[in-house]
SEGU-286449 format. One record per residue (C-alpha): residue number from 1; residue in three letters; x, y, z. Coordinates in Angstrom, 1 decimal. Example, Ala and Ser with C-alpha at 12.3 -4.5 7.8 and 13.67 -1.06 7.14 Angstrom:
BEGIN
1, Ala, 12.3, -4.5, 7.8
2, Ser, 13.7, -1.1, 7.1
This chain:
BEGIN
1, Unk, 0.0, 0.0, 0.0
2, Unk, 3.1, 2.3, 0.9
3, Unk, 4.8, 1.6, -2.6
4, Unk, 1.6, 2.1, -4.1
5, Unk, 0.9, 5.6, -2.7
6, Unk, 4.4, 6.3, -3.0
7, Unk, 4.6, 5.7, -6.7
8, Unk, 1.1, 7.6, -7.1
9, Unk, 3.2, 10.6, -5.8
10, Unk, 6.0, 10.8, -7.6
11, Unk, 6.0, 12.5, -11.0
12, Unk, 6.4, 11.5, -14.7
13, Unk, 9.9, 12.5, -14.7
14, Unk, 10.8, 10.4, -11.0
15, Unk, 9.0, 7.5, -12.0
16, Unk, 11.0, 7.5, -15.6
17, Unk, 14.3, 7.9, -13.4
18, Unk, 13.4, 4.8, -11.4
19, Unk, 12.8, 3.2, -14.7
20, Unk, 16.2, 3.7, -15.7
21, Unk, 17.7, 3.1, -13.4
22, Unk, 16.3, -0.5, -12.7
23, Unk, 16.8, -1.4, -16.3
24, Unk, 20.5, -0.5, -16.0
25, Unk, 20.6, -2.8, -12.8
26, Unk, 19.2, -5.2, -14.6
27, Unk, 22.2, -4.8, -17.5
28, Unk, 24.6, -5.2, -15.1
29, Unk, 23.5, -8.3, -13.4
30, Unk, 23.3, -9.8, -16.8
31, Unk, 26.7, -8.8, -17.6
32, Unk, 27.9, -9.6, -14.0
33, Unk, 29.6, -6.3, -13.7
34, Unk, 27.9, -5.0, -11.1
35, Unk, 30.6, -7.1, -8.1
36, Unk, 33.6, -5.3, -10.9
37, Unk, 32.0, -2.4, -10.3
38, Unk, 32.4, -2.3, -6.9
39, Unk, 35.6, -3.1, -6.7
40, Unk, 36.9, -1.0, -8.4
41, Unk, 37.1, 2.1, -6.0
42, Unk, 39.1, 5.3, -6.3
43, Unk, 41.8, 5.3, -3.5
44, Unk, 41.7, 8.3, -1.3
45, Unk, 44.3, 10.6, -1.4
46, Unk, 47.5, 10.5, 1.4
47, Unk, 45.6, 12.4, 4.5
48, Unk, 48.5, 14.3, 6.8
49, Unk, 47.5, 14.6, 10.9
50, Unk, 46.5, 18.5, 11.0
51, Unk, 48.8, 18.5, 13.9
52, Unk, 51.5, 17.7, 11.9
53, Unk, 50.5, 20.5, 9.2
54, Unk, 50.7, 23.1, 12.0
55, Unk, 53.6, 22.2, 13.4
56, Unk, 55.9, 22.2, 10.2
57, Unk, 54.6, 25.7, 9.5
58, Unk, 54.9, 27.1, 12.5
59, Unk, 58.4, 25.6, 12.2
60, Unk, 58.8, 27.3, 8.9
61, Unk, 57.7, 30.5, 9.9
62, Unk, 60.5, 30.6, 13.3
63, Unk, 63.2, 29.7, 10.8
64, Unk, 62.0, 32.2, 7.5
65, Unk, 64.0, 35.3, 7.9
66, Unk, 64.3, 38.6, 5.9
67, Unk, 66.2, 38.5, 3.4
68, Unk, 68.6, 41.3, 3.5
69, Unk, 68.1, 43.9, 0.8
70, Unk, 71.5, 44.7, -1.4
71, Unk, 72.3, 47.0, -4.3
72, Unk, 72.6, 45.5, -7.3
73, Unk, 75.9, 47.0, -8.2
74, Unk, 78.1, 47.9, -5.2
75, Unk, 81.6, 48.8, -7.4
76, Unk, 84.1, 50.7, -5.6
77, Unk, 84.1, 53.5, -8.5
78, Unk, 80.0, 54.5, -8.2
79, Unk, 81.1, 54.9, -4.0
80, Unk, 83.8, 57.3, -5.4
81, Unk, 86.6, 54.5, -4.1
82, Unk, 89.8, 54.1, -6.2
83, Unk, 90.9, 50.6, -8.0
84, Unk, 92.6, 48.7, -5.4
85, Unk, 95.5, 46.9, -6.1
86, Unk, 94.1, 43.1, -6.2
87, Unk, 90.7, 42.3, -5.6
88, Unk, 89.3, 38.5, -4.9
89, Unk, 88.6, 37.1, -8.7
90, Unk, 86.0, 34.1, -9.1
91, Unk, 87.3, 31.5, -12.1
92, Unk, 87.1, 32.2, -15.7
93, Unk, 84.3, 30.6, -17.0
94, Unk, 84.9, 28.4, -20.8
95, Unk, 82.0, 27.6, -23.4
96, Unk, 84.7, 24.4, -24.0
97, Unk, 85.6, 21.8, -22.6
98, Unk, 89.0, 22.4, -21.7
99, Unk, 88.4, 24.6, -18.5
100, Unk, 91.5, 26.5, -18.0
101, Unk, 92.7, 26.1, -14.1
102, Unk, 91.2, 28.3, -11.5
103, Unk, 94.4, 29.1, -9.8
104, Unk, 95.9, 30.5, -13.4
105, Unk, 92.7, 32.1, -14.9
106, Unk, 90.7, 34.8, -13.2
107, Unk, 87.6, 36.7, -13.6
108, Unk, 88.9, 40.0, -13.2
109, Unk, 86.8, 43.5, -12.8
110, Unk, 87.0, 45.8, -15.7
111, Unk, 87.6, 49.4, -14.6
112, Unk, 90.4, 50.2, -13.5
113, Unk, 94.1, 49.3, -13.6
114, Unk, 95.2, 45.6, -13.2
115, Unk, 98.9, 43.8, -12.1
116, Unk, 99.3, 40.8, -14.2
117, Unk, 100.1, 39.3, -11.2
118, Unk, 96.9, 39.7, -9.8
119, Unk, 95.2, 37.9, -12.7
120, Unk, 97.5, 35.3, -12.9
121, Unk, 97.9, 33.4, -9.5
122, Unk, 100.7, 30.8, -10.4
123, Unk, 104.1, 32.6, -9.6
124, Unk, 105.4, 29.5, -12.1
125, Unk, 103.8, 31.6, -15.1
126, Unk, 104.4, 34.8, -13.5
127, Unk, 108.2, 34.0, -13.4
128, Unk, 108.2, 32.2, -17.0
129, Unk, 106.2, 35.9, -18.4
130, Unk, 108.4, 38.3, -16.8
131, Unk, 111.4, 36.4, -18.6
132, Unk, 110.2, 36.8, -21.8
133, Unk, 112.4, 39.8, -22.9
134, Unk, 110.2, 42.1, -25.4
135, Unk, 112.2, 44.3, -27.9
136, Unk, 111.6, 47.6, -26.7
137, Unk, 112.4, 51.1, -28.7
138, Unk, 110.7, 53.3, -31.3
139, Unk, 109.3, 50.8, -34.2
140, Unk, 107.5, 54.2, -36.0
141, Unk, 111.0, 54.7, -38.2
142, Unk, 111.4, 50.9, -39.1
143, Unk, 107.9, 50.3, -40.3
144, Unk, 108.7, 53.3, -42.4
145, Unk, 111.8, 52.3, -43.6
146, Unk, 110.1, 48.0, -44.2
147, Unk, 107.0, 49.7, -46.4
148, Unk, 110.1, 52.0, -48.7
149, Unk, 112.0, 48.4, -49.2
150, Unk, 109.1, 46.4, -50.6
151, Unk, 110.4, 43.4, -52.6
152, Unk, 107.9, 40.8, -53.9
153, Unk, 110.4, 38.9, -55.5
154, Unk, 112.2, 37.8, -52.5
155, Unk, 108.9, 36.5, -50.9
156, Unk, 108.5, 33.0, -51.3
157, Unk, 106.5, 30.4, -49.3
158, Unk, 108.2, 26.6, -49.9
159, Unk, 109.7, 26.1, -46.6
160, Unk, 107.3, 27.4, -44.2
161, Unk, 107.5, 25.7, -40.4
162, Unk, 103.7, 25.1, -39.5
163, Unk, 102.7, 24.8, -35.6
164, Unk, 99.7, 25.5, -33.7
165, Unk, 98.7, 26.1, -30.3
166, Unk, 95.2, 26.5, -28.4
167, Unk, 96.0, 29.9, -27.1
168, Unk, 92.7, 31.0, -25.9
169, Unk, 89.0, 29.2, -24.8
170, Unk, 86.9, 30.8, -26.6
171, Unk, 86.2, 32.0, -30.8
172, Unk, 88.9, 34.3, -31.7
173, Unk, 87.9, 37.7, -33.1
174, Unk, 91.5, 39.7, -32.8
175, Unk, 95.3, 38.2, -33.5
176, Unk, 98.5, 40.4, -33.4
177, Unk, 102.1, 39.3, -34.1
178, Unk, 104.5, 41.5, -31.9
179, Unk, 107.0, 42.7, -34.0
180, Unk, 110.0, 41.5, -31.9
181, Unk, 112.9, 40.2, -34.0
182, Unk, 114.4, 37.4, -32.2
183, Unk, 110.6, 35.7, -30.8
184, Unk, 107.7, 34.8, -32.1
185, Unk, 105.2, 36.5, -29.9
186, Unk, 101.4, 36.2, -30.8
187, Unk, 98.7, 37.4, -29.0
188, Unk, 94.6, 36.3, -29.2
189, Unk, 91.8, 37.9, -27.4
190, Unk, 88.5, 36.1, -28.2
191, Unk, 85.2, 37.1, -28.0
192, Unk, 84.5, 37.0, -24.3
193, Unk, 87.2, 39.6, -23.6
194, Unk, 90.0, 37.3, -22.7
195, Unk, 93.4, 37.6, -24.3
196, Unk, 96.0, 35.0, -24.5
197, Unk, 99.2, 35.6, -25.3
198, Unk, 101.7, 32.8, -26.8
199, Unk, 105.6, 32.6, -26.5
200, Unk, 105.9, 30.5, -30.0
201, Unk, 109.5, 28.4, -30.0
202, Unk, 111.1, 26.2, -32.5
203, Unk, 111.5, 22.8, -31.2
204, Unk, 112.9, 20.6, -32.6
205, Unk, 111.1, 16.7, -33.8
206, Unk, 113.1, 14.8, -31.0
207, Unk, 111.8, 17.0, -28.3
208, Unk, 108.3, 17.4, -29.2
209, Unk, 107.3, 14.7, -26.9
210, Unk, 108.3, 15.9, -23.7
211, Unk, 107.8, 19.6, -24.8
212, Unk, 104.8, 21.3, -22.9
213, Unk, 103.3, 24.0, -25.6
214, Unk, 101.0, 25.7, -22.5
215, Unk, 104.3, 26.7, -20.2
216, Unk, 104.5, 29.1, -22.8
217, Unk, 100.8, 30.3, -23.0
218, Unk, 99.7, 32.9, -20.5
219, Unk, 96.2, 34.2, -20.5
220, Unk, 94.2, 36.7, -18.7
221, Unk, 90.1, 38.3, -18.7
222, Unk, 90.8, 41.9, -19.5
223, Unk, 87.0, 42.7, -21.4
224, Unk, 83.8, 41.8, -20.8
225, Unk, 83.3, 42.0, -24.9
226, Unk, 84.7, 40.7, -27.7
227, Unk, 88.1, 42.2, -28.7
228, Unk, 88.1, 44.1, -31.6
229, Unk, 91.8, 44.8, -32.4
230, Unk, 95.1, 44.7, -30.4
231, Unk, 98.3, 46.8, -31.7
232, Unk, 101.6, 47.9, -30.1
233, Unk, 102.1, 51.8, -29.8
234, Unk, 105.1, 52.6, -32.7
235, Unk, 107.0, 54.2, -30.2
236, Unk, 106.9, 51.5, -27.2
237, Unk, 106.8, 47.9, -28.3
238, Unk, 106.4, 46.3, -25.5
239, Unk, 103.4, 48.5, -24.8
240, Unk, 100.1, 46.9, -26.3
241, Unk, 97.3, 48.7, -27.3
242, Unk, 94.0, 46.5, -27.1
243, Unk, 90.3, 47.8, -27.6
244, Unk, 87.1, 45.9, -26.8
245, Unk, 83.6, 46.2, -28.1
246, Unk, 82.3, 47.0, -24.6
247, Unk, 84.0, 50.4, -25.1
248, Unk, 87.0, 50.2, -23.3
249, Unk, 90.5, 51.2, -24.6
250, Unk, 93.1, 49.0, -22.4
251, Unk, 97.1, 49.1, -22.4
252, Unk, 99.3, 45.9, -21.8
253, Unk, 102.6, 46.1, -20.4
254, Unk, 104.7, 43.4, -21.0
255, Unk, 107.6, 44.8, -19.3
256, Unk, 105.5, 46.1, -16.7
257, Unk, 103.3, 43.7, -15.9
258, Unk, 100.7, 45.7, -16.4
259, Unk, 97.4, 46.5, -17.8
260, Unk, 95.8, 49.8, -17.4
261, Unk, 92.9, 51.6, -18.8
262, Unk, 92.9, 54.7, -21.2
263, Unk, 89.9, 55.6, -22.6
264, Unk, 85.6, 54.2, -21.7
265, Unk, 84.2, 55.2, -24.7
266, Unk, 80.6, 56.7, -24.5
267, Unk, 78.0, 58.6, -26.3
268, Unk, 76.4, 61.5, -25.0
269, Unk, 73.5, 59.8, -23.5
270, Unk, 76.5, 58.0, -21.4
271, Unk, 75.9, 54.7, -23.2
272, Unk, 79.4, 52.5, -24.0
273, Unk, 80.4, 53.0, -27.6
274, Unk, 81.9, 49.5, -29.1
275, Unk, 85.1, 50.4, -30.2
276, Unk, 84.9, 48.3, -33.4
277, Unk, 88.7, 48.9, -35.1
278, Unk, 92.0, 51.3, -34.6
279, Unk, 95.1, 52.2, -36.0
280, Unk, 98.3, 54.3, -34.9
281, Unk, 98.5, 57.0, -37.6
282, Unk, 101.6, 56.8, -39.9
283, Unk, 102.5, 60.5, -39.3
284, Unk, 102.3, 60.7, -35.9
285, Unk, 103.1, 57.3, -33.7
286, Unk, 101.3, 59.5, -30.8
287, Unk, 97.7, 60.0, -32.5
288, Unk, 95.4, 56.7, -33.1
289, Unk, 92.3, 56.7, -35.2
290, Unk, 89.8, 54.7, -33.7
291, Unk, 86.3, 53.6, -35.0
292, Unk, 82.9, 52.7, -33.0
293, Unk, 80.2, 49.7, -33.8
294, Unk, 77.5, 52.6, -34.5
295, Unk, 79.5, 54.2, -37.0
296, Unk, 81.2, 57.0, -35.5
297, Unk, 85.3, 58.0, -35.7
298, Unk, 87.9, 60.1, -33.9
299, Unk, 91.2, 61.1, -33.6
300, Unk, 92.8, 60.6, -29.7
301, Unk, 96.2, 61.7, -28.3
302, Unk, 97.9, 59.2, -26.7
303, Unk, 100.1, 61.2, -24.9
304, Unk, 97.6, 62.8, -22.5
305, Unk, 97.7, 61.2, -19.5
306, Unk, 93.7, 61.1, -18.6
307, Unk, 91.8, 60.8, -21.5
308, Unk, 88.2, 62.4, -20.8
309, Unk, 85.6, 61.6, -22.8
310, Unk, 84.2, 64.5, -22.8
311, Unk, 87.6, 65.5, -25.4
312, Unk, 86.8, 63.4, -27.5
313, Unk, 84.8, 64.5, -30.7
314, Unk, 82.9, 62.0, -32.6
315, Unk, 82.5, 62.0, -36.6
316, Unk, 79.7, 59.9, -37.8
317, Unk, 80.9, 58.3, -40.9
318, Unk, 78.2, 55.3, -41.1
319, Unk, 74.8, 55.1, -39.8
320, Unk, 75.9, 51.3, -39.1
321, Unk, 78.7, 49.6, -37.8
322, Unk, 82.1, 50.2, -39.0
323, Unk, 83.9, 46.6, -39.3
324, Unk, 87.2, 47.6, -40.6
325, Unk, 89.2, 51.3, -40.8
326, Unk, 92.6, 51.3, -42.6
327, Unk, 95.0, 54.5, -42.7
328, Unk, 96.6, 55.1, -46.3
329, Unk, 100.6, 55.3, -45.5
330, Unk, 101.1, 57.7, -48.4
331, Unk, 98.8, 60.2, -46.9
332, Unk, 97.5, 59.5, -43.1
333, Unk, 94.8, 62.2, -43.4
334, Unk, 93.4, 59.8, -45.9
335, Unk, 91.4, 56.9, -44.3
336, Unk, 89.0, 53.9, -45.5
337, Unk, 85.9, 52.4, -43.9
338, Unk, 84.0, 49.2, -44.6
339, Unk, 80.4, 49.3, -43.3
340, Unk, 77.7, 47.2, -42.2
341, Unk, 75.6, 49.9, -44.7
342, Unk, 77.1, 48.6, -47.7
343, Unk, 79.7, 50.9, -48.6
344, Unk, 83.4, 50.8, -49.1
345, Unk, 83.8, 54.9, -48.4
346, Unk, 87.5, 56.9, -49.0
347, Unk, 87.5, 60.2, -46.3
348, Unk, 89.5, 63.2, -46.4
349, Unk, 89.4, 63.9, -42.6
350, Unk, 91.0, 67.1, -42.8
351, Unk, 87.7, 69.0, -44.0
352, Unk, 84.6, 68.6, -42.1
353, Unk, 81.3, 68.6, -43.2
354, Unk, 78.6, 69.7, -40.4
355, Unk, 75.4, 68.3, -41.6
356, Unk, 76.0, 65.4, -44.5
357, Unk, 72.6, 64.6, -46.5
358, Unk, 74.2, 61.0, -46.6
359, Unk, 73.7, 60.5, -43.0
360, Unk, 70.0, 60.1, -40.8
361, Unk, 71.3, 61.7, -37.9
362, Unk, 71.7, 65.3, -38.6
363, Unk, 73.1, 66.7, -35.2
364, Unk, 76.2, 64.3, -36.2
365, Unk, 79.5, 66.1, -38.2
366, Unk, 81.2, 63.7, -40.7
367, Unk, 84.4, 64.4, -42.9
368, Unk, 84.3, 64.9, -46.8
369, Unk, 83.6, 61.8, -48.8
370, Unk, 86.5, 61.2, -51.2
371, Unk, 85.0, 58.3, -53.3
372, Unk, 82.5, 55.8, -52.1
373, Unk, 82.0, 52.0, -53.7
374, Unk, 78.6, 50.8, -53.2
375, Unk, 78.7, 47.0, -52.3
376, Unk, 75.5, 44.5, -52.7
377, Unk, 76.0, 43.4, -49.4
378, Unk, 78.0, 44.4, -46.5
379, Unk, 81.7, 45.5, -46.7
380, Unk, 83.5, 43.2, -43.5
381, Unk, 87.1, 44.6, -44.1
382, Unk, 89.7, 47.2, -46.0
383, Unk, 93.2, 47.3, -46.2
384, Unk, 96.1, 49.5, -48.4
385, Unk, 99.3, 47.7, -49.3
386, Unk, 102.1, 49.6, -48.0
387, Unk, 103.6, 51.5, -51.5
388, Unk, 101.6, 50.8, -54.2
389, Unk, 98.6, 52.6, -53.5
390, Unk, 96.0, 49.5, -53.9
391, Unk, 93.0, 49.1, -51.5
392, Unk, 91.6, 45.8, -51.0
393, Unk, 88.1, 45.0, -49.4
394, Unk, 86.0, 41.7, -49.2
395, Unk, 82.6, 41.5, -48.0
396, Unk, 79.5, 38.7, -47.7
397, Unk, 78.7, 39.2, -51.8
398, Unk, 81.4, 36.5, -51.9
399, Unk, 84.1, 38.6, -53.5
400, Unk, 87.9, 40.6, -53.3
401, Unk, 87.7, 43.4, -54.8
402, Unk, 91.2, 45.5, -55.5
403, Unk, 91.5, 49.3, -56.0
404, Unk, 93.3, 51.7, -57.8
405, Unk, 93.5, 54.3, -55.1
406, Unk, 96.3, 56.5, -56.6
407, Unk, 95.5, 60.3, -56.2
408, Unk, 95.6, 60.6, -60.6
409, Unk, 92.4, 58.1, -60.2
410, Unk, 90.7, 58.9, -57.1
411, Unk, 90.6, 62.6, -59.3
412, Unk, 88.6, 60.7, -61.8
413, Unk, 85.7, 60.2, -59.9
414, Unk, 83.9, 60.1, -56.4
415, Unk, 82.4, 56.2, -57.6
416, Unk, 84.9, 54.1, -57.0
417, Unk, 85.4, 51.1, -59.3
418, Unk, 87.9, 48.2, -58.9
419, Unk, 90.4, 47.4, -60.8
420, Unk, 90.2, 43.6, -60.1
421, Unk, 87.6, 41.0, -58.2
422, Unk, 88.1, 37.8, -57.0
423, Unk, 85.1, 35.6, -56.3
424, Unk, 86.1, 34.4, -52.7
425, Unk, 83.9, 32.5, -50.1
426, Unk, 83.3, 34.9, -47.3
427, Unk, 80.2, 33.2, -45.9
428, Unk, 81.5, 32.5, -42.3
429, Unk, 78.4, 32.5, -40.2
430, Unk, 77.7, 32.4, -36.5
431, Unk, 80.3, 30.5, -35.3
432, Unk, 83.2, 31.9, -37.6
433, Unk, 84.4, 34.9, -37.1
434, Unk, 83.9, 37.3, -40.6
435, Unk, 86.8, 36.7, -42.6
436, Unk, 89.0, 39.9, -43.7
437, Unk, 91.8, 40.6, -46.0
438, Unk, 95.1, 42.3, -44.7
439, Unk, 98.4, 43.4, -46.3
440, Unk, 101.6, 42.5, -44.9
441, Unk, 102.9, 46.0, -43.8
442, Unk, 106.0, 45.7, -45.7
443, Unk, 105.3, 43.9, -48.7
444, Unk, 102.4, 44.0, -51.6
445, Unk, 100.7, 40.9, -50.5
446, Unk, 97.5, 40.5, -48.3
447, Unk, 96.2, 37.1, -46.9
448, Unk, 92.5, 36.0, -46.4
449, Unk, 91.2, 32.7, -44.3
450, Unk, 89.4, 30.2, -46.7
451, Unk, 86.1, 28.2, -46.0
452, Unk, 88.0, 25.1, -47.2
453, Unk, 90.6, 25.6, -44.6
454, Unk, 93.6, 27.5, -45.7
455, Unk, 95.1, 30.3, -45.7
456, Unk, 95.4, 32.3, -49.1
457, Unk, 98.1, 34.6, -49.9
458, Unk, 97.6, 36.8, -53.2
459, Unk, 99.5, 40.1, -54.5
460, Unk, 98.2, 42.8, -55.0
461, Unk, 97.8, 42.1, -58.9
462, Unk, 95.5, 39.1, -57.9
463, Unk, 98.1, 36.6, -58.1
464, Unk, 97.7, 34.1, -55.8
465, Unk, 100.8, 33.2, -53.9
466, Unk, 100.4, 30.5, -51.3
467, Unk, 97.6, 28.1, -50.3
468, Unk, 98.5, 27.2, -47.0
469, Unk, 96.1, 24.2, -45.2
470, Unk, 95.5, 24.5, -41.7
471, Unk, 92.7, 21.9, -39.7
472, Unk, 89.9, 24.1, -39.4
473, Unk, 89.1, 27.6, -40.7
474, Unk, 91.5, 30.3, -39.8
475, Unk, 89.2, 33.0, -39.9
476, Unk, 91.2, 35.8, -38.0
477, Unk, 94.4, 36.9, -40.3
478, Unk, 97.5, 38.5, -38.9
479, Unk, 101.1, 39.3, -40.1
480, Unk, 104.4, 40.2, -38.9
481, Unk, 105.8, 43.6, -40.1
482, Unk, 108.9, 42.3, -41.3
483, Unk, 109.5, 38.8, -41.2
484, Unk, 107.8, 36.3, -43.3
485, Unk, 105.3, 34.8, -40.6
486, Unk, 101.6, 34.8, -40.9
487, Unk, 99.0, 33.0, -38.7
488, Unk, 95.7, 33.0, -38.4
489, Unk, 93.1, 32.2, -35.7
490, Unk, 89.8, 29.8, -35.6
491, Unk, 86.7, 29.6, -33.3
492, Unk, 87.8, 27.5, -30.5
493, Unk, 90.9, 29.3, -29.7
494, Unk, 93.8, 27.8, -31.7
495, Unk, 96.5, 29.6, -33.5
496, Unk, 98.2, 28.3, -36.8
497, Unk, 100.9, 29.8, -37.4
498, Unk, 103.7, 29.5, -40.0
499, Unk, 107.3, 31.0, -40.4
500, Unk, 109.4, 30.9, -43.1
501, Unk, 112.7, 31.2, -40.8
502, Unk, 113.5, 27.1, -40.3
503, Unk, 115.0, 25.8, -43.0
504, Unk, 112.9, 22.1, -42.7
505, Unk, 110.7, 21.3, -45.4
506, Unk, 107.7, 21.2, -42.5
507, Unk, 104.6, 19.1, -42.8
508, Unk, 103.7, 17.9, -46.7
509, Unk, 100.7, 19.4, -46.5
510, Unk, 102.2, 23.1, -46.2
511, Unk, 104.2, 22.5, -49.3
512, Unk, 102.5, 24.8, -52.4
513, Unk, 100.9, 22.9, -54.7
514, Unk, 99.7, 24.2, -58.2
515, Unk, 96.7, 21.8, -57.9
516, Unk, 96.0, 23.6, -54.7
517, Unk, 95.7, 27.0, -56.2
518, Unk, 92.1, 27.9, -56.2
């Protein structure tokens, strides 16, 4: 009677629920799912006493303190505190493997003056540095004399000594040869700011075993940037210029020990200016030209003794980077520039020009345009050979291009055309450094890296002289003045070099080859 009036109560839509749901019991027991189903029961989730809860964060909260609030940059020159002498360094960091020891390689700050002998802990390699005895004197009037003396003929390449040497960690983007006579000195800096320098000797095949190559490396952190060109000053040669692209202008002292700062480059909003290239001036071993990564140039006077920035007055001569500057020895108020814009431009910087329509950024002064070759893609590097007035650039259109830049053609006309072009592979990309043509600075021959792993010597009539093989790409190029040594640099820190001085016939794969010749 209960069920009866209970169903009489319920409505359409209960009574078709009940329905269902005794037709889908029904299922089940026929399918005898319905003792599965049941077992099957979600377990319940890992319950923790609430006592304990409390406690731990009660404990948590007793132990939490404050952290203490610092500045984010605390140096000693914002609090108005000179350099001190040595300051505790933390160990160079490496993108390779080969992590150089922390005891030898520091971290070092960059403002500021530095002892080598702060940077380098291990009095071993502070002894073994000190004893390498740099030829010091005025180099200005022998360059002079090596670029009046030029003789091709004599220049010959079949008994080159090839060695090599990792003398940095990281992708090389600057290489110097000190000019010293009686050593073969070469110095890297990469593209993390550090700079190696490497005391190259002549051993001989029976001790080559038991010789150690890295007694004779020595490296140091001088940059926080890559280095963009080192130099020795004409007048001091064991004095080292070397410029960074975080703006700074540094000095290296091998007698000394010693590294101190010259110039922070800014702009007038107080922003670091790359310094991109330099060059002593042929005229004057005291003046240096100097170019920025935005495309600006100035003259600086090396012999004032604080160099203010606020002396300094910038010439825009690119609304782009500048990648290379060259000075023309037979007249130093003539200079080149190869941009990031696409220009190869020739400036007379003795006349000024206060507003150029060439340039975007009006408030800027530039110097007057001598000639100007326009480029399909970007210009990486120039150079002048040292007497008979040719300019040669390369760039990422894949070519050398070589210039009559005599003062009867330059008078011809402001569009520059080349005299020659060499189709060259110049397409280096992110991990190679952008290859660049260079003149020896006594003779009329430049060298370029090549993709396939050599080194390619050519005079400046396009004849190609050498084809030197090396194990990976030598991208950097550097000379010395006046022996017949070249070397070149590739992306994980290794230096080939090759020297004409030993009499061996060297490795059979340095030999020159006509089948070689590209």
């Amino acid at each position: 009677m209960s069920d009866s009036n209970n169903d009489s109560n319920l409505t359409t839509f209960q009574r078709k629920r009940l329905e269902n749901i005794k037709r889908n019991n029904d299922l089940l027991k026929k399918l005898n799912l319905s003792k599965l189903s049941n077992s099957i029961t979600p377990s319940p989730p890992p319950t923790v006493p609430r006592s304990k809860k409390v406690h731990k964060a009660k404990k948590s909260v007793k132990k939490e303190s404050k952290p203490v609030q610092l500045p984010t940059r605390r140096s000693r020159r914002l609090q108005g505190h000179s350099a001190p002498d040595a300051e505790p360094l933390k160990e160079l960091s490496s993108s390779t493997s080969a992590t150089p020891p922390a005891q030898e390689l520091q971290d070092v700050k960059i403002i500021g003056d530095l002892k080598l002998s702060d940077i380098i802990k291990d009095e071993d390699k502070i002894s073994r540095l000190s004893s390498i005895k740099i030829s010091t004197g005025d180099f200005f009037d022998e360059l002079k004399t090596l670029q009046s003396n030029t003789d091709n003929e004599k220049f010959m390449f079949e008994n080159f000594k090839y060695s090599e040497c990792k003398v940095i960690y990281d992708r090389i983007s600057a290489l110097y040869i000190h000019p010293d006579k009686e050593r073969k000195i070469i110095l890297a800096g990469d593209i993390s700011g550090n700079v190696g320098l490497w005391n190259a000797k002549d051993v001989k095949e029976e001790d080559e075993e038991i010789y150690d190559v890295d007694e004779d490396v020595f490296r140091f952190q001088l940059f926080k940037k890559n280095v963009g060109r080192i130099d020795c000053f004409p007048n001091k040669m064991e004095k080292l210029a070397i410029a960074s692209y975080d703006g700074f202008l540094r000095s290296l002292d091998l007698t000394g020990m010693q590294s101190d700062e010259l110039l922070q480059l800014k702009n007038e909003y107080g922003d670091n200016l790359g310094i991109s290239d330099f060059q002593f001036s042929y005229s004057d071993p005291n003046v240096l030209y100097l170019t920025t990564l935005s495309g600006e140039f100035t003259t600086i006077d090396m012999r004032e003794n604080n160099l203010k920035n606020e002396s300094i007055k910038l010439r825009r001569l690119a609304d782009k980077k500048i990648g290379s500057m060259a000075i023309n020895p037979k007249n130093s108020f003539q200079i080149s520039t190869g941009s990031l814009d696409r220009t190869l431009k020739i400036w007379d910087i003795r006349k000024l020009v206060k507003k150029p329509d060439w340039s975007q950024y009006e408030d800027y002064p530039s110097h007057e345009i001598v000639a100007t070759y326009d480029s399909r893609l970007s210009v990486s590097a120039v150079s002048y050979s040292p007497n008979d007035e040719t300019l040669v650039c390369n760039g990422y259109d894949d070519t050398i291009r070589l210039f009559d830049v005599s003062d009867k053609n330059l008078q011809v006309s402001e569009d520059l055309q080349p005299k020659l072009t060499l189709k060259h592979n110049c397409q280096s990309g992110r991990w190679t450094s952008i290859l660049k043509a260079r003149f020896k600075p006594n003779k009329n021959v430049f060298a370029i890296a090549n993709m396939s792993r050599f080194i390619d010597i050519y005079n400046s009539g396009g004849k190609q002289l050498a084809h030197l093989k090396t194990a990976t790409v030598p991208a950097v190029i550097n000379w010395h003045p006046s022996h017949n040594i070249v070397a070149g640099g590739n992306s994980s820190g290794k230096v080939f070099l090759f020297s004409e001085e030993s009499t061996d016939d060297g490795p059979e794969y340095n030999k020159i080859k006509k089948e070689d010749a590209i």
